[in-house]
N, C-alpha and C positions, 0 to 999 in steps of 0.2 A: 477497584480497577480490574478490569476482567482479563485473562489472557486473550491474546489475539489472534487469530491467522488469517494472510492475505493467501487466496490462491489468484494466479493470473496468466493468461497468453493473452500475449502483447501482439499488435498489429505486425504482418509480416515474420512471426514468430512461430517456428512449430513446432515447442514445446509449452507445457506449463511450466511456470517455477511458483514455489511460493517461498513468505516470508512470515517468520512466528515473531511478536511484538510483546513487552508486558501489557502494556495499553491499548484504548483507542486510541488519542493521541498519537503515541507512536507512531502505531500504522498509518494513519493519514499522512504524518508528516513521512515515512517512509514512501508512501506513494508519489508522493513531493520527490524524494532524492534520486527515486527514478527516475521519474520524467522529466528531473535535470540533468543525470546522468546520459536517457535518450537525447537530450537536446545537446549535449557535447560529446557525444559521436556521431551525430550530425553533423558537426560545425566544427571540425577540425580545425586547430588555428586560432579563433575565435580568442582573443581575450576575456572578454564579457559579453554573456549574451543574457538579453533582456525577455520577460516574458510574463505575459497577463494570465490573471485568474481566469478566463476564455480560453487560453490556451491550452492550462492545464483540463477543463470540463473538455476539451476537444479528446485531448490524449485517453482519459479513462472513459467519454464514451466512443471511441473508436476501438475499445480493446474488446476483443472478441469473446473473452472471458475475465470477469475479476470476481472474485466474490471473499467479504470478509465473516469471519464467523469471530463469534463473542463469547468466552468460557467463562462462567460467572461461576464461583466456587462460593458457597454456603457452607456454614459449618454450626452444625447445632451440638450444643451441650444437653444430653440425656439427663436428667435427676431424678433419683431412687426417692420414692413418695414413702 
């Protein structure tokens, strides 16, 4: 499982933020808890709000930057011949 980092500026946003994950995984689902987190300061009030996998592909291709990167760690054992 590779280390992760999300960098991103979000629509109407001007700055970046990123986020460091252990996994892929993670980060997708972390992409997830933002774009619900945007969607409840949006919708103040709001008990539940509801929302399609449309939605989300809307949110991250409207984002002006996101990019993830993937740190695959190898480790090799040297042996004296």
């Amino acid at each position: 499982m590779p280390h992760t980092i999300v960098l991103m500026r979000l629509k109407d946003e001007k700055q970046n933020t990123w986020s460091q994950y252990t996994s892929e995984s993670d980060a997708f689902d972390g992409v997830c808890r933002i774009f619900e987190a945007r969607l409840k300061k949006e919708n103040p009030g709001t008990r539940k709000i509801t929302y399609d996998i449309k939605d989300l592909f809307s949110f991250i291709e409207e984002a002006p930057d996101m990019a993830f990167f993937f740190f695959f760690f190898f480790f090799c054992r040297l042996a004296n011949l």
